[in-house]
N, C-alpha and C positions, 0 to 999 in steps of 0.2 A: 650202503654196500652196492645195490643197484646201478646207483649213480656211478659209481668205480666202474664198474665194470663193464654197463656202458661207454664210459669214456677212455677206458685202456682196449675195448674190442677193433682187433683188427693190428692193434700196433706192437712192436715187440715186447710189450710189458704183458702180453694176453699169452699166457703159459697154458691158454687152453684150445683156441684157434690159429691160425698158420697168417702171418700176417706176408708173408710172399706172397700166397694163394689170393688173400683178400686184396692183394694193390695190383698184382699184375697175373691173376688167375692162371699162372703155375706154380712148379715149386720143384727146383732138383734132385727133392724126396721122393717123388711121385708117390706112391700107394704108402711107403714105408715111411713118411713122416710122421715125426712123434704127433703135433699137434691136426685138429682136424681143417680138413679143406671144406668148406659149406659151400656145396656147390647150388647157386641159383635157382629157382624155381621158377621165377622169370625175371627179363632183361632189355634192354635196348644191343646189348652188345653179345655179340658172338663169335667163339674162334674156332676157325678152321687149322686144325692141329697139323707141323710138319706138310704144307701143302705146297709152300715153295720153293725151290727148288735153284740152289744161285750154282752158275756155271761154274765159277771159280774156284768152287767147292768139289763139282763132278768132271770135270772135263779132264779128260786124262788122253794120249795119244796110246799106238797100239803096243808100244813097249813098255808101256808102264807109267811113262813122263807126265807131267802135268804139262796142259798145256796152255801157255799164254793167250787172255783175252782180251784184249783194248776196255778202256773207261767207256767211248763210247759202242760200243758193243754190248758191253754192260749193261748200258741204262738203255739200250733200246730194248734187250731182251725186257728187262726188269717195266718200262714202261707196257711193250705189250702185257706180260702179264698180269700187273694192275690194272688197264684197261680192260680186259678180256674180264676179270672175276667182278670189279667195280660194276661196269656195264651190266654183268648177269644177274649180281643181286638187286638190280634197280628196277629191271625191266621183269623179274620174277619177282618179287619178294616186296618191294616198297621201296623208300626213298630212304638213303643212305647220308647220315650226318658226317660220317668221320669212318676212314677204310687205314688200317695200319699194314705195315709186314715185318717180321723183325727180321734184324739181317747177326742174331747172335748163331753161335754155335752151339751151343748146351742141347741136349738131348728135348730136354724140354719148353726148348724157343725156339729151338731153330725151324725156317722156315714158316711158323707161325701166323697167321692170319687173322687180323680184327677187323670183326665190322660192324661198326655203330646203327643200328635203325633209328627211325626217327620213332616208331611207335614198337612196343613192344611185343604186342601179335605178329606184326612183319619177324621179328625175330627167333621168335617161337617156329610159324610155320617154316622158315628156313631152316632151322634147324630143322624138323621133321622131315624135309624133302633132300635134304643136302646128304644124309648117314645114309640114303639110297641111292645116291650117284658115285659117279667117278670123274677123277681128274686126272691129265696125264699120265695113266695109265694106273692108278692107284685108287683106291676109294677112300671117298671125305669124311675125315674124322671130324664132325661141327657140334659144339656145344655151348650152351650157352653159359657167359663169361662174367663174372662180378667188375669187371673192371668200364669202368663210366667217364672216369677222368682218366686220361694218356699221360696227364699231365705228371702223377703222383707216379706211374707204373714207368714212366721212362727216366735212364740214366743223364742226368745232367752233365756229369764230366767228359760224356762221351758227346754230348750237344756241344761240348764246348771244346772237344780235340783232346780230350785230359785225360782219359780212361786210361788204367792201368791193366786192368784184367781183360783187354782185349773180347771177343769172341765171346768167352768163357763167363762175362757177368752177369749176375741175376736179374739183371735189370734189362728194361726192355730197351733195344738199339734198334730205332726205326728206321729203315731205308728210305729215305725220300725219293719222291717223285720229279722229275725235268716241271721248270716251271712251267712249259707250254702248256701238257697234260694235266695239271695240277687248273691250270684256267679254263682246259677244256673243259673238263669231266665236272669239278664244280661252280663252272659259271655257266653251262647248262644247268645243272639243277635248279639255280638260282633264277632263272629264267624261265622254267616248268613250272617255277613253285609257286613262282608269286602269286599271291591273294588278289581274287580276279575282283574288278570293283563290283562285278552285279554277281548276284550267288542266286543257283539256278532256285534251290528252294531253301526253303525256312532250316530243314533238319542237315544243310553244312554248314550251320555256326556248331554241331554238334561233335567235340572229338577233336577241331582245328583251331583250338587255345593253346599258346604255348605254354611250358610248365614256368612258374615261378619260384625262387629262389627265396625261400624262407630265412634271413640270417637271427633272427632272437632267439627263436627255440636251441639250436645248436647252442649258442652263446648261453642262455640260461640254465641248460641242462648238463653244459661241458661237454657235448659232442662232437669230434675227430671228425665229422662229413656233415655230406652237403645233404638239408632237406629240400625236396622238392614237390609242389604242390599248383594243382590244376584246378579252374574255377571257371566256370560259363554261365553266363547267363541270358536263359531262354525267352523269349519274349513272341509266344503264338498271337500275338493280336486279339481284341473284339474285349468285350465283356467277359464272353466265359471261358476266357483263354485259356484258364487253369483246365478244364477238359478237354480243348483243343489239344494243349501239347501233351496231355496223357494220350488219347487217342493215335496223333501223328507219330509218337516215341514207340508205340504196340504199334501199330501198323508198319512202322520200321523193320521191329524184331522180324514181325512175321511174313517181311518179303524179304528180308537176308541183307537189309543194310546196317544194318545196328547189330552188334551182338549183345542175345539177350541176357540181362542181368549186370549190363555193362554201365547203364546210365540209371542215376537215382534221381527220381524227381521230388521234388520238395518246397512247400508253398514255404517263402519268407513271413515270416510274423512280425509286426510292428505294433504291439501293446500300445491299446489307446490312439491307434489313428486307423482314417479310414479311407478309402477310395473319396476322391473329390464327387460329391455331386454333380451328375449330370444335366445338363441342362433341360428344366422341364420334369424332373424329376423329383420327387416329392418327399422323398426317405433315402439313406444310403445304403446303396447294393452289399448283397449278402451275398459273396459267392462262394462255389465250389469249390475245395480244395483239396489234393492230395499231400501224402508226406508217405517216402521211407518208411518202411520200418523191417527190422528182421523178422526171417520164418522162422519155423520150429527147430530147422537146422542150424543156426545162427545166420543165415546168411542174406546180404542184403537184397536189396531191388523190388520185396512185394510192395506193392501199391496200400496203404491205409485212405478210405476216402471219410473226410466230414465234414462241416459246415462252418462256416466261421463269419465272421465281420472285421476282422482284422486283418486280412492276408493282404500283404502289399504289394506283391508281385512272385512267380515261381522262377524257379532257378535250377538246370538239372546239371547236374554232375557228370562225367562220363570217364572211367577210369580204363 
């Protein structure tokens, strides 16, 4: 039964959660849908609700008339304003994977704003700083968004000129960007980002792993999404390494580069082998090692120290 209902969650066969909400984190129900909306606790992605604002939509002359706007007029309006919000959440907030706008009309998309982080605290604290600003003369509605893949939350008929329901579809209708800006804005990134060959110290392999793409488990357990999982491994140098990078990981916390309770450190065990003999050496080295384990609260990060002959090397997590 579990298994079920794991693998119908999210999609229209789940008569208990809003499968809108969970592919494209709205839903034309708003408050008043039957099923429930789960919204996020945390995320990579975040939207900024009704913040865009398209001409074609508002422009009206002083008797009433709508008023005609060129295509390019359009996109240049629409480029400045992706450039202007793109640019502010990079140089506040962190590094930006993926920025959407929708260009539907429904109460609950239009003008719409996603924006991908690359780390999930960047998206968090934007959200916190963003519900106390203003945007063109209106204040920012920013929450954080279930939606990861664009891919599943956008209309394909409409990708393809086919849409019938115009405006008015549930699905998300992304305004592209002019290619110029599209290689501006992310062939700078791409160019900030890259991984410098020399790393100032040991604690930035720390956090700057990319996530990996687990396909068995989904497959085995019949799971509708993508897992995703993150793995580093530390390597302080010397013999007594394993208390080297306890040490450097706490002395992190406690100067504000790490947040604490964020990296779990854990000696690797390999039953029955040992560290090589060093040369000159007469017995093989005993060392010190830590492991994880949960407090009283459940929750992880305390340090357990003890002693061992098997540790093969430590390996610290960082979530």
């Amino acid at each position: 039964m579990a298994e079920y209902l794991a693998s119908i969650f999210g999609t229209e066969k789940d008569k208990v959660n809003c499968s809108f909400y969970f592919k494209i984190g709205a839903c034309r129900h708003g408050d008043r849908c039957s099923r429930l909306h789960n919204k996020p606790t945390f995320s990579q992605t975040i939207a900024l609700l009704n913040i865009y604002r398209n001409p074609q939509n508002s422009a009206q002359s002083a008797d009433g008339l709508t008023c005609a706007i060129s295509d390019m007029e359009m996109q240049e309006h629409y480029d400045e304003f992706f450039e202007e919000v793109f640019t502010e959440m990079e140089e506040k907030y962190g590094e930006v994977e993926e920025m959407n706008v929708c260009d539907n009309l429904g109460d609950h998309l239009v003008g719409n704003v996603y924006v991908k982080f690359r780390y999930e605290e960047d998206a968090e604290k934007a959200v916190i700083d963003l519900n106390n600003r203003w945007f063109n003369g209106q204040p920012i509605h920013a929450e954080l968004s279930p939606v990861t893949d664009f891919r599943e939350a956008c209309c394909r008929q409409y990708e393809m000129g086919e849409c019938t329901r115009g405006g008015f579809c549930n699905f998300m209708h992304l305004k592209p960007i002019s290619r110029e800006l599209r290689r501006e804005l992310y062939g700078r990134r791409r160019k900030s980002t890259k991984a410098p060959s020399i790393l100032p110290n040991i604690l930035w392999k720390i956090g700057h792993t990319p996530l990996v793409r687990l396909n068995k488990i989904p497959k085995e357990f019949g799971l509708k999404c993508d897992i995703l999982a993150k793995c580093e491994f530390f390597n302080a140098g010397g013999s007594v390494k394993d208390r080297i990078a306890l040490r450097m990981v706490e002395d992190a916390e406690r100067a504000g580069i790490l947040k604490p309770g964020d990296t779990i450190i854990r000696a690797h065990v390999w039953k029955h082998r040992y560290w090589p003999r060093p040369h000159g050496c007469s017995e093989r080295l005993s060392l010190h090692y830590h492991h994880a384990r949960e407090d009283e609260h459940g929750k992880g990060g305390c340090v357990e120290s003890s002693r061992g002959r098997d540790c093969a090397y430590t390996y610290i997590c960082s979530f």
